[in-house]
Every structure is written in structure tokens, then in C-alpha cells.
C-alpha positions in Angstrom: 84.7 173.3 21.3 87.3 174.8 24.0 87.9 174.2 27.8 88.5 177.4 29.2 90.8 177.2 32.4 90.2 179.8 34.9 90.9 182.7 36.0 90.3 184.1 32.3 92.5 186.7 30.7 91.1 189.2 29.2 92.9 188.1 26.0 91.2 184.6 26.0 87.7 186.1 26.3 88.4 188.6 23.4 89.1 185.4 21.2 85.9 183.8 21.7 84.0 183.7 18.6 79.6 184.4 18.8 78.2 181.2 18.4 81.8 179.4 19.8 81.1 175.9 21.9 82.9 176.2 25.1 83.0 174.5 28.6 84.7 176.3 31.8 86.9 174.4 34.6 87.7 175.8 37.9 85.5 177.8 40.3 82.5 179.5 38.8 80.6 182.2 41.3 76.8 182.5 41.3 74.9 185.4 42.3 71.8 186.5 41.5 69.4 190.0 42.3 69.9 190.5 45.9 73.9 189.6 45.4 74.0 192.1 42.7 72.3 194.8 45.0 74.2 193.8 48.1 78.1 194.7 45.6 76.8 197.7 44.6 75.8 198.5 48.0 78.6 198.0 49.1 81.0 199.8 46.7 78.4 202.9 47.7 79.6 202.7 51.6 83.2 201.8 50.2 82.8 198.6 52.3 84.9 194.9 51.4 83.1 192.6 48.9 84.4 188.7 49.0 87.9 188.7 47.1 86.6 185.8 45.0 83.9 187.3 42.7 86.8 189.8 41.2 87.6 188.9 37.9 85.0 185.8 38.2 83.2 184.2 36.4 79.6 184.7 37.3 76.8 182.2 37.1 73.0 183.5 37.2 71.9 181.1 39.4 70.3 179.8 42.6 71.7 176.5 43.1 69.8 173.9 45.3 72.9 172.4 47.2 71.8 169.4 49.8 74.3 168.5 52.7 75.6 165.2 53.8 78.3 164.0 56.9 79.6 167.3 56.0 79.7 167.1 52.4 78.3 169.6 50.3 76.8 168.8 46.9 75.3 170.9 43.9 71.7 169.0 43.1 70.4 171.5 40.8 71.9 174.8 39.0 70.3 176.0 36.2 70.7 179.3 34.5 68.2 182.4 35.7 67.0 185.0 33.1 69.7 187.0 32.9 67.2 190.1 31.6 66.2 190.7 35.1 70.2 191.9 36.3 70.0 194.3 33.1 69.9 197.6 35.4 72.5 196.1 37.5 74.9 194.3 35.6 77.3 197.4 34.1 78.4 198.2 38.0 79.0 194.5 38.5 81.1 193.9 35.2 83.3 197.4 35.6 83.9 197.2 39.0 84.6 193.3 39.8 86.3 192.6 36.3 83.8 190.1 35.6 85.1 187.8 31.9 81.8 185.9 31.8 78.4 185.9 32.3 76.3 182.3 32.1 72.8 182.6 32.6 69.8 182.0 29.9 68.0 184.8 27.3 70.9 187.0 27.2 71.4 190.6 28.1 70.2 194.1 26.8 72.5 195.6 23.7 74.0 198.5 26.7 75.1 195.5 28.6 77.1 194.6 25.2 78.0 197.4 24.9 79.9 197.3 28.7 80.8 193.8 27.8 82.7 195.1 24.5 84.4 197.8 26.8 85.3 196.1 29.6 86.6 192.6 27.7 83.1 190.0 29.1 81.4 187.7 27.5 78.0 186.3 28.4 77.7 182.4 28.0 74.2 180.7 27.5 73.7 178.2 29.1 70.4 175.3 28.6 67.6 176.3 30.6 65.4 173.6 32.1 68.9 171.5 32.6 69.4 172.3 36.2 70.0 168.6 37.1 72.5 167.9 34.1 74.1 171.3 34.5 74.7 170.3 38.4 76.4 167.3 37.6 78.9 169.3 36.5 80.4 170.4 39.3 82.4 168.0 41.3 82.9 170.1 44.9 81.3 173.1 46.2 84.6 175.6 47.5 82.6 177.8 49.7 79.9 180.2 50.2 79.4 184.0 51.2 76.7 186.1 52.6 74.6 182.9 53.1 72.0 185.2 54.9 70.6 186.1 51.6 69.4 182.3 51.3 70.8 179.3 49.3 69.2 180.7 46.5 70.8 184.5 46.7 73.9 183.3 48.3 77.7 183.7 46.5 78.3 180.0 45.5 81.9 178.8 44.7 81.5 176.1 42.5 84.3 173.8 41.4 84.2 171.8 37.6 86.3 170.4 35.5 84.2 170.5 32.4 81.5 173.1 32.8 78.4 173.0 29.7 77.9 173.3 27.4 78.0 177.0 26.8 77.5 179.1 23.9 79.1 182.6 23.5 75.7 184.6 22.8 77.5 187.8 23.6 81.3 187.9 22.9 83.4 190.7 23.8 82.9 193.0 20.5 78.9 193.7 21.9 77.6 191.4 18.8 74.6 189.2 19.8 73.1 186.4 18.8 69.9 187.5 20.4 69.8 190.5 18.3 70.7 188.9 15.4 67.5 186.5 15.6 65.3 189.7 16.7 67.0 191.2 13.2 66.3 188.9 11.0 62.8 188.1 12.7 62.0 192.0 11.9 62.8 191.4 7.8 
């Protein structure tokens, strides 16, 4: 088991080994479909994208945050299917420097492939644990483009102890999803 401190060098996420226990702490992003098409809008009019989601790590998910006397806290964040950013993902890993992904049921092998090129590593995390997952973060940092809808939204999302996480795709491409759909073919 590690604690990854961020931001990540590329050299740390090169080291993680497939199947490798870690946790994150510091300020995890989430964005989701309409955030992913709203970037790569963007970079298509060569217009400004929120400094914070370069070199991020990025969270598949649409976190329920409630508010109290000012006081923002994270009630719910579990993973989304991370299948359904598949034709997005490559812009959004190249062009923001992305060292993670955390989400649930991994990503196609040509996002591995990206990943393996571009030094990323997706990070499953336990689906149906949104309360237990959103106890781990301690402070919510900020949020961008909040017209998209809490769910949409660019979350910054502070923890000290983030998972746990399982490297399912590490930075060489290999995949534990495709080594169970191997060995399920045999």
C-alpha cells in the first residue's frame, strides 16, 4: 500500500505496479461527460480551461456535496463507468497531462495505449461506496463551471488518505480488465 502525495510526477505513476494498493492525498478533480466535452471544446476555440485540472488527477464522478453556514461538504462520491468517457478521454489525458484516472470498469485497450504514452494510470475505485468514498475527503477547495450542475461540475476535492484504489491500468497499457476477459476466453 502507498500514499501518493500530489501533484504526481510522471516518474511516480510509471512505478506503480497493476494490481498495486494505493491511496491519493491532496486535491483530486472530478469531471464527468459534459466536462470532458466542454475541455475539448474549448481547446477547439483555443479558449482558457481552469489551471487546476492540468496535470490532475481526475475523478469520474458526480459528487452530491450539501452546504451548511457556508461550509461545503462531500456526502456522496462514488466512481462513474469510466467506459462511457472512452471517445473522449485521449484529448483529455494528452492535452491536460492527466497522471490518473479513478473511476469504476476501467477503460478501452486505445485508452491504454494513451495512458502508456503519455505516463497515466487509471485507478479503480469501489463502486456502490459513494458514502465511504466521501468520507474521504476532508474539505471541498472549489468548483468550476458550476452551470453544468453539481453533478457535471469540476470539483476540487481535498484528502488526506483517498481509497482505496487499485492500479487496473498502470502506465505500460497492461490491464487487469483484459487480463480477466483473457483468461475468461481460454
Amino acid at each position: 500500500m502507498k500514499v501518493l502525495k500530489l501533484p504526481l510526477s510522471e516518474d511516480v505513476v510509471r512505478s506503480l505496479k497493476l494490481g498495486e494498493i494505493v491511496y491519493i492525498s491532496g486535491t483530486i478533480i472530478t469531471g464527468r461527460d459534459e466536462m470532458h466535452i466542454r475541455v475539448i471544446e474549448r481547446f477547439k476555440k483555443k479558449e482558457s480551461i481552469p489551471e487546476d485540472v492540468i496535470g490532475a488527477v481526475l475523478y469520474h464522478c458526480g459528487p452530491i456535496i450539501t452546504e451548511n453556514n457556508g461550509k461545503k461538504t462531500v456526502v456522496a462520491a462514488g466512481p462513474t463507468t469510466s467506459s462511457r468517457m472512452n471517445s473522449l478521454e485521449s484529448i483529455i489525458i494528452s492535452k491536460l497531462h492527466i497522471r490518473a484516472i479513478i473511476g469504476k470498469g476501467g477503460m478501452s485497450p486505445e485508452i491504454g495505449k494513451i495512458m502508456a504514452k503519455e505516463g497515466c494510470v487509471y485507478l479503480a475505485a469501489t463502486g456502490g461506496a459513494a458514502v465511504t468514498l466521501a468520507e474521504n475527503f476532508y474539505a471541498v477547495d472549489g468548483m468550476e463551471w458550476g452551470d453544468l450542475g453539481m453533478a457535471e461540475a469540476i470539483w476540487k476535492l481535498k484528502s488526506n488518505k483517498f481509497g482505496p484504489l487499485i492500479v487496473a491500468i498502470d502506465a505500460n497499457g497492461d490491464s487487469l480488465y483484459e487480463r480477466v476477459n483473457s483468461s475468461l476466453k481460454r
